[in-house]
N, CA, C and O atoms as a Maestro MAE file, in Angstrom:
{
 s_m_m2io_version
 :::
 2.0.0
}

f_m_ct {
 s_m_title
 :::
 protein
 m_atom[288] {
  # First column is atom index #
  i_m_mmod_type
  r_m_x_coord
  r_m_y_coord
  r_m_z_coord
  i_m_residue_number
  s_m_chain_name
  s_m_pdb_residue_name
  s_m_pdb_atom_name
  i_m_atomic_number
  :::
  1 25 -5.641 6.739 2.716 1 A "UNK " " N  " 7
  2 3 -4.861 5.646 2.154 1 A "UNK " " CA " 6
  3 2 -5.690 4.359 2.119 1 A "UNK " " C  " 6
  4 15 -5.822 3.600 1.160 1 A "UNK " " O  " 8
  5 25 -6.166 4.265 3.210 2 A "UNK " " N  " 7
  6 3 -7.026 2.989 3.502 2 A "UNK " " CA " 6
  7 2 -8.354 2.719 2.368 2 A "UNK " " C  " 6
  8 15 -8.982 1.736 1.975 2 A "UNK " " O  " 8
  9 25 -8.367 4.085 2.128 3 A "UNK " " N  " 7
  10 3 -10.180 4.204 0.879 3 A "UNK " " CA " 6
  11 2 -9.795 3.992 -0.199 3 A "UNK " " C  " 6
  12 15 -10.503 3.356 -0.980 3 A "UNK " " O  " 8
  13 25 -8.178 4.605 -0.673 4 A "UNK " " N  " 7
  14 3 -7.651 4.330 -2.142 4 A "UNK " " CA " 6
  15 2 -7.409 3.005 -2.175 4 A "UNK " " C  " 6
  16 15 -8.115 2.461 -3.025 4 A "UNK " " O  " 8
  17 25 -6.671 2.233 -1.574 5 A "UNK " " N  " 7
  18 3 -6.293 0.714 -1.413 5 A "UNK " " CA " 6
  19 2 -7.529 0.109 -1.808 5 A "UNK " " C  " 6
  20 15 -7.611 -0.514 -2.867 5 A "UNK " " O  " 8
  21 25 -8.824 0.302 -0.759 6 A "UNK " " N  " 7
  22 3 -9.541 -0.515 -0.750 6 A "UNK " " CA " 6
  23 2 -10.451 -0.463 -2.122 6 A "UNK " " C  " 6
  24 15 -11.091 -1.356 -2.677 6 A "UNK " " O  " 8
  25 25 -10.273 0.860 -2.443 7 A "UNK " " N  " 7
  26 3 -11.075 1.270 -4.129 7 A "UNK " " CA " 6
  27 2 -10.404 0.180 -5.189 7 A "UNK " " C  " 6
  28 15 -10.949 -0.564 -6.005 7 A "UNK " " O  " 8
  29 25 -8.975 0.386 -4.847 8 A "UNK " " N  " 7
  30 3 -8.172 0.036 -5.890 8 A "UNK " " CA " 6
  31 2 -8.173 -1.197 -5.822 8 A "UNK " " C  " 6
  32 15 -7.905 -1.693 -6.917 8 A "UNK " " O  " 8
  33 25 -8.416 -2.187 -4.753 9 A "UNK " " N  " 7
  34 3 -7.820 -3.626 -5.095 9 A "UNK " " CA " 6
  35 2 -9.257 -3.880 -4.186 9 A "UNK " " C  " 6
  36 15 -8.877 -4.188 -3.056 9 A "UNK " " O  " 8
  37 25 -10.658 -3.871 -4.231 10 A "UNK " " N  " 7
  38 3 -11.552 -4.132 -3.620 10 A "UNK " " CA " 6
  39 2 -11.531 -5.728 -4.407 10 A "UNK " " C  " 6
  40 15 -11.502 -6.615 -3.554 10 A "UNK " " O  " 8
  41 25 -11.538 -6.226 -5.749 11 A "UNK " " N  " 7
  42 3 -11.511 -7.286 -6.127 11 A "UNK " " CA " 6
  43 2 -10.677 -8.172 -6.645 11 A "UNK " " C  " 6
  44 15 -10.886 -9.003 -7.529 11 A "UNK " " O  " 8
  45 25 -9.239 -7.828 -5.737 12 A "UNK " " N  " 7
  46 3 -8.214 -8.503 -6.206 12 A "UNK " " CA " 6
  47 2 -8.705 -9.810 -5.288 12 A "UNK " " C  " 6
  48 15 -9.239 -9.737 -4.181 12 A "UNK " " O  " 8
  49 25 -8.451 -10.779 -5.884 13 A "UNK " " N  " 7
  50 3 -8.398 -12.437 -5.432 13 A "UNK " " CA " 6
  51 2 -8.574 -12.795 -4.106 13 A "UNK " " C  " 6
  52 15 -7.573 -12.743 -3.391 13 A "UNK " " O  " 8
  53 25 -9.955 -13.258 -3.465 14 A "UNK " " N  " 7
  54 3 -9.717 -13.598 -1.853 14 A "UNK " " CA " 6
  55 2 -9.237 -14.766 -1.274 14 A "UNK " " C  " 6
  56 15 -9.176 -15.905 -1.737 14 A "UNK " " O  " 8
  57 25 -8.889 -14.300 -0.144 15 A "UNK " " N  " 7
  58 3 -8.149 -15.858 0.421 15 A "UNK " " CA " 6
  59 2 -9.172 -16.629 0.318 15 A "UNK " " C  " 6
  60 15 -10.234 -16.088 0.009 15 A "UNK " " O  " 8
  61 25 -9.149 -18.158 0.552 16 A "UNK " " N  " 7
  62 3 -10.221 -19.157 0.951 16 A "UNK " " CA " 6
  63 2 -10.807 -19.010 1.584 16 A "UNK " " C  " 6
  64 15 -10.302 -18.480 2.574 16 A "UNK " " O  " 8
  65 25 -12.382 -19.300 1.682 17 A "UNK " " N  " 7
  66 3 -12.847 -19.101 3.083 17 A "UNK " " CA " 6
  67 2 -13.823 -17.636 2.740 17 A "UNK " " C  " 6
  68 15 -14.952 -17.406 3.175 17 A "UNK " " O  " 8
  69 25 -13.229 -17.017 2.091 18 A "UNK " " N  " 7
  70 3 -14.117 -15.252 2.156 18 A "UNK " " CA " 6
  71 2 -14.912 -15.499 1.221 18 A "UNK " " C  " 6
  72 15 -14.909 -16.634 0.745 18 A "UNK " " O  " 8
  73 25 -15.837 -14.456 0.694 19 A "UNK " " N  " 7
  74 3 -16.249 -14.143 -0.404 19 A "UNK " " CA " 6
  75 2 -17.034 -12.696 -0.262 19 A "UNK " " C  " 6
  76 15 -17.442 -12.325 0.839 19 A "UNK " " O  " 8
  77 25 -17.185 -12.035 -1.262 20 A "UNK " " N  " 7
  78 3 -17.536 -10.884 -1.343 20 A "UNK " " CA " 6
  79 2 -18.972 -10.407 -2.015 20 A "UNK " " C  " 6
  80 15 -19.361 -10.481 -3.180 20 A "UNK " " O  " 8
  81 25 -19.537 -9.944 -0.951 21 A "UNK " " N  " 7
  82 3 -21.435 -9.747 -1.225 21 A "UNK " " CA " 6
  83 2 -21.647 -8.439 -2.035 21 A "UNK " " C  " 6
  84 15 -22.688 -8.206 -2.649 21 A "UNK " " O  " 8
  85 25 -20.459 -7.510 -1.983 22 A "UNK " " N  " 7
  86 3 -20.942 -6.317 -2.656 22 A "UNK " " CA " 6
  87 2 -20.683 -4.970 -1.969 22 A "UNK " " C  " 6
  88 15 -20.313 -3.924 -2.502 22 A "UNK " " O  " 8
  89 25 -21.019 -5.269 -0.354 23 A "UNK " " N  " 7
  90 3 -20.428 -4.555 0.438 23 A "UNK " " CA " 6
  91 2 -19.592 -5.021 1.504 23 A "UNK " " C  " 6
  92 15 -18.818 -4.280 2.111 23 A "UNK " " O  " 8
  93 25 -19.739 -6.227 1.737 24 A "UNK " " N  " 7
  94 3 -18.751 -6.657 2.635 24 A "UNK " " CA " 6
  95 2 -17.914 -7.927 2.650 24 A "UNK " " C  " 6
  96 15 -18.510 -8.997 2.528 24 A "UNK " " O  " 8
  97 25 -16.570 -7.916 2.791 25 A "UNK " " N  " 7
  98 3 -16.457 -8.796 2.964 25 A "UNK " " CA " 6
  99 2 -16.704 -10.210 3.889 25 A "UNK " " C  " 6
  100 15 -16.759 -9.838 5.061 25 A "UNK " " O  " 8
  101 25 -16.823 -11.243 3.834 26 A "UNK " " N  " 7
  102 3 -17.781 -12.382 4.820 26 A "UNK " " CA " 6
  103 2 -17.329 -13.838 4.430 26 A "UNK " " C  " 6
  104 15 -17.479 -14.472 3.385 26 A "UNK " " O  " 8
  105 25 -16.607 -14.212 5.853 27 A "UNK " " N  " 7
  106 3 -16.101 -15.509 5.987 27 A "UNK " " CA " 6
  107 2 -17.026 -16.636 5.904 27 A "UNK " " C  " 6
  108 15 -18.202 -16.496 6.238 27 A "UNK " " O  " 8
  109 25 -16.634 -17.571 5.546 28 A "UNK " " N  " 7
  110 3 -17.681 -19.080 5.932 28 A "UNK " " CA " 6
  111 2 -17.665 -19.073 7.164 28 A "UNK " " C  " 6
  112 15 -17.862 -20.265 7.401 28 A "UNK " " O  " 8
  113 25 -17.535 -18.388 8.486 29 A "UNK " " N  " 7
  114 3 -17.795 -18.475 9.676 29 A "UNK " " CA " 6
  115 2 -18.470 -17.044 10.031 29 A "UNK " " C  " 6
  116 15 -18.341 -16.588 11.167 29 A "UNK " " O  " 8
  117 25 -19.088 -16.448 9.176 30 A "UNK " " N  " 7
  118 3 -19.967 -15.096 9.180 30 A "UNK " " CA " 6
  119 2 -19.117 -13.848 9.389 30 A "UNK " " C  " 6
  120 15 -19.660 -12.833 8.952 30 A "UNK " " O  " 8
  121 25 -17.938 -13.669 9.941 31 A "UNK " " N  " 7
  122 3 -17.282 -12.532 10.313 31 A "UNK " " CA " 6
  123 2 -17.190 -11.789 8.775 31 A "UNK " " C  " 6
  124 15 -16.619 -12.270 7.795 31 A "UNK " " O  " 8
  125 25 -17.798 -10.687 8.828 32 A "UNK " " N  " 7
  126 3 -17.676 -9.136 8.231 32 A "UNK " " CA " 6
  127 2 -16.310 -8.479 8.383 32 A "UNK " " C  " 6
  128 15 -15.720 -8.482 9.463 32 A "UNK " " O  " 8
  129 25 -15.785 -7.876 7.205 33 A "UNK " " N  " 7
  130 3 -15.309 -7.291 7.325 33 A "UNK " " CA " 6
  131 2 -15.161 -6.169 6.123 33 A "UNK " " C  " 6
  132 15 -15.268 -6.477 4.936 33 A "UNK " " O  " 8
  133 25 -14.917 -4.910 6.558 34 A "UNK " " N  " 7
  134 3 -15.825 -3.460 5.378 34 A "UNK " " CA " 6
  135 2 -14.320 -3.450 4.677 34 A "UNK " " C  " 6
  136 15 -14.339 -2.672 3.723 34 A "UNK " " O  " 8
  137 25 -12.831 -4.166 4.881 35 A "UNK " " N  " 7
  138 3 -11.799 -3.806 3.832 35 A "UNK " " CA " 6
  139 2 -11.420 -5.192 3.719 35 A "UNK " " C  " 6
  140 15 -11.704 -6.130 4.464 35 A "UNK " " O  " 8
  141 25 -10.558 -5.162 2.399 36 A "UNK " " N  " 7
  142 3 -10.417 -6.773 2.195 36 A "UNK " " CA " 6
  143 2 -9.318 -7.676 2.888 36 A "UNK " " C  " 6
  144 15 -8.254 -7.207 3.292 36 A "UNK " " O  " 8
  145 25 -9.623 -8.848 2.979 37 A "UNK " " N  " 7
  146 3 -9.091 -9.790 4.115 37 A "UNK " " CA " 6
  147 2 -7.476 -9.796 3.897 37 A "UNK " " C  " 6
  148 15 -6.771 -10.155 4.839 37 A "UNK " " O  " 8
  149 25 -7.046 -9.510 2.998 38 A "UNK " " N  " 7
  150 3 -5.322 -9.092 2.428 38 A "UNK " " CA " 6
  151 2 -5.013 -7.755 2.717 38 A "UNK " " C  " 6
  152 15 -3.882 -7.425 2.360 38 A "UNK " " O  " 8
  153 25 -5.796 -6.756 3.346 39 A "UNK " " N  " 7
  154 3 -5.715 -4.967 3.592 39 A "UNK " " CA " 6
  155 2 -4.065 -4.929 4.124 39 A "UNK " " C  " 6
  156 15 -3.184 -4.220 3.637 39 A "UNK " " O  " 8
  157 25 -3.902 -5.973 5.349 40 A "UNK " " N  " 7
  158 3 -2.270 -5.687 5.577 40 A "UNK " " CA " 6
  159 2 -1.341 -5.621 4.655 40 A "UNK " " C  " 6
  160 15 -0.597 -4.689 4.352 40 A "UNK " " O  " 8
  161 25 -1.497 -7.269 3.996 41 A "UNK " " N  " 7
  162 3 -0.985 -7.270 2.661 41 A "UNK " " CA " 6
  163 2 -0.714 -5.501 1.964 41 A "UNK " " C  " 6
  164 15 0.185 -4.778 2.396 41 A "UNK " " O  " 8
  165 25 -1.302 -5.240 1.291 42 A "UNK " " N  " 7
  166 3 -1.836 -4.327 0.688 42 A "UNK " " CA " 6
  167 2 -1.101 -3.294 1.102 42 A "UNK " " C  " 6
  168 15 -0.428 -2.804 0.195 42 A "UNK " " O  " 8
  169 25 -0.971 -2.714 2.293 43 A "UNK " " N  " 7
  170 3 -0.812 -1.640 2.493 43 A "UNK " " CA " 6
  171 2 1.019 -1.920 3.030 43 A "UNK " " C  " 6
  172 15 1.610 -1.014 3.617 43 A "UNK " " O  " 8
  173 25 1.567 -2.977 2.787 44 A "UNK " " N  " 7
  174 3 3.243 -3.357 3.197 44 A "UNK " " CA " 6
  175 2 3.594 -3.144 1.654 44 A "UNK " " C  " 6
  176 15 4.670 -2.824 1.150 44 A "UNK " " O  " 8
  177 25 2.286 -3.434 1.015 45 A "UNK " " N  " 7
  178 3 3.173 -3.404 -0.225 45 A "UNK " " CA " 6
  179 2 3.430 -1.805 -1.278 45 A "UNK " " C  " 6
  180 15 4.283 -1.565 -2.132 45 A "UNK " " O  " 8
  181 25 2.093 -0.811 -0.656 46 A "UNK " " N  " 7
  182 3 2.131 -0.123 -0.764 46 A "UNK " " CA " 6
  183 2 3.321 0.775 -0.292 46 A "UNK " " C  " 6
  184 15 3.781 1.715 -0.941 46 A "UNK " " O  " 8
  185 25 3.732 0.369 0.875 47 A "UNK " " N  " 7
  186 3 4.950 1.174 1.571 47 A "UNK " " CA " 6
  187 2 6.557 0.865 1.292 47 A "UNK " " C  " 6
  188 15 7.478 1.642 1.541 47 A "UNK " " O  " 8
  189 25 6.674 -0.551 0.675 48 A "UNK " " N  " 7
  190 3 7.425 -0.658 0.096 48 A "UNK " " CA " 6
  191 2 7.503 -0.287 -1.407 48 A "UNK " " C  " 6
  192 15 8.653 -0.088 -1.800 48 A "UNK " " O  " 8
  193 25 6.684 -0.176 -2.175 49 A "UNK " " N  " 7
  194 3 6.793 0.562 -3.484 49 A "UNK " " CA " 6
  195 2 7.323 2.429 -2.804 49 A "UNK " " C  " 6
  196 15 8.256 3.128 -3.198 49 A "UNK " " O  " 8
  197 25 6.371 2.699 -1.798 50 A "UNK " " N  " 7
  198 3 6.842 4.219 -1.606 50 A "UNK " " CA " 6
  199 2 8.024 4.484 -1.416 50 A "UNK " " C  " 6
  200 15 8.514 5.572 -1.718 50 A "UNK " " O  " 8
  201 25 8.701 3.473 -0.855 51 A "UNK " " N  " 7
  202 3 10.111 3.649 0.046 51 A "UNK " " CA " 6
  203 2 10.849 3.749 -1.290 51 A "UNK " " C  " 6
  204 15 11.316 4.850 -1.581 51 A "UNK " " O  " 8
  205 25 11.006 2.726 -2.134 52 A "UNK " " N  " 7
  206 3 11.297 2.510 -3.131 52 A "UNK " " CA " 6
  207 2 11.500 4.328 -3.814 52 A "UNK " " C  " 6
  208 15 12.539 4.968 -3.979 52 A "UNK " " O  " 8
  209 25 10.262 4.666 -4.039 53 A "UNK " " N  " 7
  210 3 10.564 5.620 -4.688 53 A "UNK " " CA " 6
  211 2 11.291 6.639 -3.723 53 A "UNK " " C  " 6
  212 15 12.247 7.162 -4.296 53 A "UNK " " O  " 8
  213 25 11.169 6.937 -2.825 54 A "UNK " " N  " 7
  214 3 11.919 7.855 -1.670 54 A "UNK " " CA " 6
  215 2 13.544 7.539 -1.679 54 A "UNK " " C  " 6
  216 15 14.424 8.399 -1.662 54 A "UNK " " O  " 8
  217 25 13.715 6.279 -1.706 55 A "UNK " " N  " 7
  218 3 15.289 6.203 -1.897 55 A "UNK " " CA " 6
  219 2 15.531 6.492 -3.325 55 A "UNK " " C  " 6
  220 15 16.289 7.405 -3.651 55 A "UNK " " O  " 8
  221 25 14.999 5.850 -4.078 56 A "UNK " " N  " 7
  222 3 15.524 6.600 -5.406 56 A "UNK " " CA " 6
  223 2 15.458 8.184 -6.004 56 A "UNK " " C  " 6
  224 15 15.984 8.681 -7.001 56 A "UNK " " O  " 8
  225 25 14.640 8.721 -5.029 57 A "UNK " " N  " 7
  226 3 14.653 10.164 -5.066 57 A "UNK " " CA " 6
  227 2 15.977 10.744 -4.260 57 A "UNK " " C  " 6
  228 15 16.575 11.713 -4.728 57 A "UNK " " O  " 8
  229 25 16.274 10.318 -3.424 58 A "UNK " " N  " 7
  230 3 17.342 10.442 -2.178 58 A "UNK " " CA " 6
  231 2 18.746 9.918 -3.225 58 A "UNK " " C  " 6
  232 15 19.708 10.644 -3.474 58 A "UNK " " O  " 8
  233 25 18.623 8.958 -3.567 59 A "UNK " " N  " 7
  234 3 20.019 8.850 -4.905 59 A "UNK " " CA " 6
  235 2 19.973 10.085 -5.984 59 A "UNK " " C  " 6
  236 15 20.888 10.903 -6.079 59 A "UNK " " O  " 8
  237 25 18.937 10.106 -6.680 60 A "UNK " " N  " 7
  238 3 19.601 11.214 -7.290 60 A "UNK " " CA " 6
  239 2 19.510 12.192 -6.582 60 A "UNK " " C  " 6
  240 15 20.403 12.690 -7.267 60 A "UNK " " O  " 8
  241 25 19.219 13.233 -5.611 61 A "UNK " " N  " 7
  242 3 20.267 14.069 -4.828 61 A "UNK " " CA " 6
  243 2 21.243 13.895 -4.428 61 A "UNK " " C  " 6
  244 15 22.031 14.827 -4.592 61 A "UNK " " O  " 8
  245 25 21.716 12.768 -3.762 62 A "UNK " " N  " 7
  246 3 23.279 12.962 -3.780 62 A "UNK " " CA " 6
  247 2 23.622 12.928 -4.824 62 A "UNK " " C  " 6
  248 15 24.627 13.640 -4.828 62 A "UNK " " O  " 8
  249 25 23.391 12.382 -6.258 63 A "UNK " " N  " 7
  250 3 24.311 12.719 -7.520 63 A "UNK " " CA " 6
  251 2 24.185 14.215 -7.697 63 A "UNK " " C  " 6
  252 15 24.866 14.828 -8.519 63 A "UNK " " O  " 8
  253 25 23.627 14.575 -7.200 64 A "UNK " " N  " 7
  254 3 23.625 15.936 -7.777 64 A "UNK " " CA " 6
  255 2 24.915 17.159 -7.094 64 A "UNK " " C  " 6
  256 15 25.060 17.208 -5.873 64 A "UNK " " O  " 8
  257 25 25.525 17.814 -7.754 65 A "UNK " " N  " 7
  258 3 26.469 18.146 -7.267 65 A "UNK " " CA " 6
  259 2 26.163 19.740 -6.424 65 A "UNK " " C  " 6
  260 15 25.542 20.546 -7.116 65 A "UNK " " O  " 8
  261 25 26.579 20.234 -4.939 66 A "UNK " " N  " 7
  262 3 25.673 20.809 -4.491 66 A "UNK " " CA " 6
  263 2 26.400 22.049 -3.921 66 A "UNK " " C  " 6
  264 15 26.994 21.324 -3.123 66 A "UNK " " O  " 8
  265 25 26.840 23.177 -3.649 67 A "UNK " " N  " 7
  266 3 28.063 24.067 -3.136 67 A "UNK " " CA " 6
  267 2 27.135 24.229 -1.386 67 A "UNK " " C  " 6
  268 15 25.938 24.236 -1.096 67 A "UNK " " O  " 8
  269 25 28.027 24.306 -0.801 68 A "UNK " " N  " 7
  270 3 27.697 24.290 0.285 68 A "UNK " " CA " 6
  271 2 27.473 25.684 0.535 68 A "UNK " " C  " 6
  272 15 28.038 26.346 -0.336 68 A "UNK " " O  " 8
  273 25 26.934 26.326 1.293 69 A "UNK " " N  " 7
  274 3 27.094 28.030 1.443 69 A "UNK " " CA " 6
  275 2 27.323 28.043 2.493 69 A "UNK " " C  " 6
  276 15 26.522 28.856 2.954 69 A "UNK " " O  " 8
  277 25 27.945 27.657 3.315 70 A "UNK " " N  " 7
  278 3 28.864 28.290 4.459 70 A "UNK " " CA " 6
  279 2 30.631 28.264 4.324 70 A "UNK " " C  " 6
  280 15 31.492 28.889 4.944 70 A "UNK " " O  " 8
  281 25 30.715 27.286 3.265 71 A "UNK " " N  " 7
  282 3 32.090 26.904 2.775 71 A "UNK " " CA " 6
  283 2 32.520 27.906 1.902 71 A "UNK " " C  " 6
  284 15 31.991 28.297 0.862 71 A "UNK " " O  " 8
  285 25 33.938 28.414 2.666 72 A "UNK " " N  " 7
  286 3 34.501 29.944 1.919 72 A "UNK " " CA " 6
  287 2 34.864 29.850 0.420 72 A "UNK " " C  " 6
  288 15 35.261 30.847 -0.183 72 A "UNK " " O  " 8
  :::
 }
 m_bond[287] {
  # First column is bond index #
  i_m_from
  i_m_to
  i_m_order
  :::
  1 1 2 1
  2 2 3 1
  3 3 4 2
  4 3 5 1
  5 5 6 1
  6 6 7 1
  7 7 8 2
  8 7 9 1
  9 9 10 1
  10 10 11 1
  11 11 12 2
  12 11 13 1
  13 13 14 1
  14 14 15 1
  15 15 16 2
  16 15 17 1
  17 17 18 1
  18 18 19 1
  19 19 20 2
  20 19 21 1
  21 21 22 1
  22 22 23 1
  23 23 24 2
  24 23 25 1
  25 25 26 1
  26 26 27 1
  27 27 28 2
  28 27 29 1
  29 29 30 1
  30 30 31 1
  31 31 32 2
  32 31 33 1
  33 33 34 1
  34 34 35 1
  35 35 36 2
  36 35 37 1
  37 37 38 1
  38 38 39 1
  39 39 40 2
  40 39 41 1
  41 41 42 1
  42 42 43 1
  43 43 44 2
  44 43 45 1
  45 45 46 1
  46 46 47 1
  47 47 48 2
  48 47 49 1
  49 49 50 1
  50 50 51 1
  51 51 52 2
  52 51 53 1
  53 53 54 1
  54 54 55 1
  55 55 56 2
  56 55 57 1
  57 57 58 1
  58 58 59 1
  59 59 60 2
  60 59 61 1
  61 61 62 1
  62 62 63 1
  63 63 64 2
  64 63 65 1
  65 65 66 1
  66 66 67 1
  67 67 68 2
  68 67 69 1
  69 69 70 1
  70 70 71 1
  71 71 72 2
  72 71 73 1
  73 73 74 1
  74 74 75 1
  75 75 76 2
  76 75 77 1
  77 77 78 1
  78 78 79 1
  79 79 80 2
  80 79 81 1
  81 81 82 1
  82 82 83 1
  83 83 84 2
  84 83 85 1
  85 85 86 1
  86 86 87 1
  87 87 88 2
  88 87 89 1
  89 89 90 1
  90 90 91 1
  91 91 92 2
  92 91 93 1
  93 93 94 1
  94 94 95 1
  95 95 96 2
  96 95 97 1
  97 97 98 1
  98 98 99 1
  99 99 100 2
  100 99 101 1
  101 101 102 1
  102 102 103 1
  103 103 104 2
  104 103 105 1
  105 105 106 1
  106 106 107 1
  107 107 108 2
  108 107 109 1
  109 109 110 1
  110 110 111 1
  111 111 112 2
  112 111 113 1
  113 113 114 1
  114 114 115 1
  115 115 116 2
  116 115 117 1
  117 117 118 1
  118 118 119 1
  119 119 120 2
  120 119 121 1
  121 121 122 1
  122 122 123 1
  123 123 124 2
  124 123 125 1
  125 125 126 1
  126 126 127 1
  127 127 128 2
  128 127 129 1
  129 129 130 1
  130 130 131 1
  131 131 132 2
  132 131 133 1
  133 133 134 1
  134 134 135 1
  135 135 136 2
  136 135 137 1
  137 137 138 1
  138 138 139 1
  139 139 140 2
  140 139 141 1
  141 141 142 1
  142 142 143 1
  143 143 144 2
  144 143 145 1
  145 145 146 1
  146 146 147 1
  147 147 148 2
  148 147 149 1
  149 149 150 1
  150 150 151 1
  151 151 152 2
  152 151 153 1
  153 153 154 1
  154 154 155 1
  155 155 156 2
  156 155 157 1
  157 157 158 1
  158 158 159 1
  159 159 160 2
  160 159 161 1
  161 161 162 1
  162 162 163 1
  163 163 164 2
  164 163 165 1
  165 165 166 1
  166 166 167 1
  167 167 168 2
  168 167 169 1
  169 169 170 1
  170 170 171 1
  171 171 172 2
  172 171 173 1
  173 173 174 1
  174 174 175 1
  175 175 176 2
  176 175 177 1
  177 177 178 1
  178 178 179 1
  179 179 180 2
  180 179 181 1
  181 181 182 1
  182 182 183 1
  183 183 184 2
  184 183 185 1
  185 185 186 1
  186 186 187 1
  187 187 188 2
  188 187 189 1
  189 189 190 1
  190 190 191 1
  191 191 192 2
  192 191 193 1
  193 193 194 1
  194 194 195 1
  195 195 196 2
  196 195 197 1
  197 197 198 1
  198 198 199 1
  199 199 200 2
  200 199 201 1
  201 201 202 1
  202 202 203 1
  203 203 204 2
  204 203 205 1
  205 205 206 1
  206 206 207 1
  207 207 208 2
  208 207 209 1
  209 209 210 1
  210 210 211 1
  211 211 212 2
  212 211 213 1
  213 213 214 1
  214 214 215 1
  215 215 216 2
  216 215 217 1
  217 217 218 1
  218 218 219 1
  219 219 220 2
  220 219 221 1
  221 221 222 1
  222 222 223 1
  223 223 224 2
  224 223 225 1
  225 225 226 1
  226 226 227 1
  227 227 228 2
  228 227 229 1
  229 229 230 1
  230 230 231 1
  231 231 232 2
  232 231 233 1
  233 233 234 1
  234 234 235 1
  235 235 236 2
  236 235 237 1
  237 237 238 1
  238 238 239 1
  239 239 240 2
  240 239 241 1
  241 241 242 1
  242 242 243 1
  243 243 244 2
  244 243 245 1
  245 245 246 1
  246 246 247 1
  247 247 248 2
  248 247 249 1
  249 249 250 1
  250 250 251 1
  251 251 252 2
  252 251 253 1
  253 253 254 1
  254 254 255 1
  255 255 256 2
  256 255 257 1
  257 257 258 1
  258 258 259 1
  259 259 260 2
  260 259 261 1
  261 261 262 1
  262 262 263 1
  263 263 264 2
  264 263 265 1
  265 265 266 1
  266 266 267 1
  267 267 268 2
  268 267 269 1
  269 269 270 1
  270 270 271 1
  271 271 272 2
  272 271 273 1
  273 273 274 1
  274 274 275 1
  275 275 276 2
  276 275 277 1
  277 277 278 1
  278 278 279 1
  279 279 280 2
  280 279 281 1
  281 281 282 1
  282 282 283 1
  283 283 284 2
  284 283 285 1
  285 285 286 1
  286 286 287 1
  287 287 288 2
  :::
 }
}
């Protein structure tokens, strides 16, 4: 999850302060870092799009009409 994210949004917009050399990310106070400085970001938002789809998968099963098989 962490490699797709970071593939996928390696050059979405950095906070202030960062900038990006190519392989790493690197603060105006030298700290490195190998995923981007928003990765939390990123990955809340990822889990809320999933959920998203999980409940809407979970709605249409209950629409769906279902016979129980233990019910005579």
């Amino acid at each position: 999850l962490l490699t797709h994210l970071s593939v996928k949004r390696h050059l979405d917009p950095l906070p202030p302060g960062f900038f990006y050399n190519g392989q790493q990310y690197v603060s105006f106070f030298g700290e490195k870092k190998h995923f981007h400085p928003q990765m939390d970001q990123f990955i809340a938002e990822y889990v809320e799009e999933a959920n998203r789809e999980i409940d809407l998968f979970n709605n249409q099963l209950e629409q769906q009409q279902h016979q129980d098989l233990f019910d005579p």
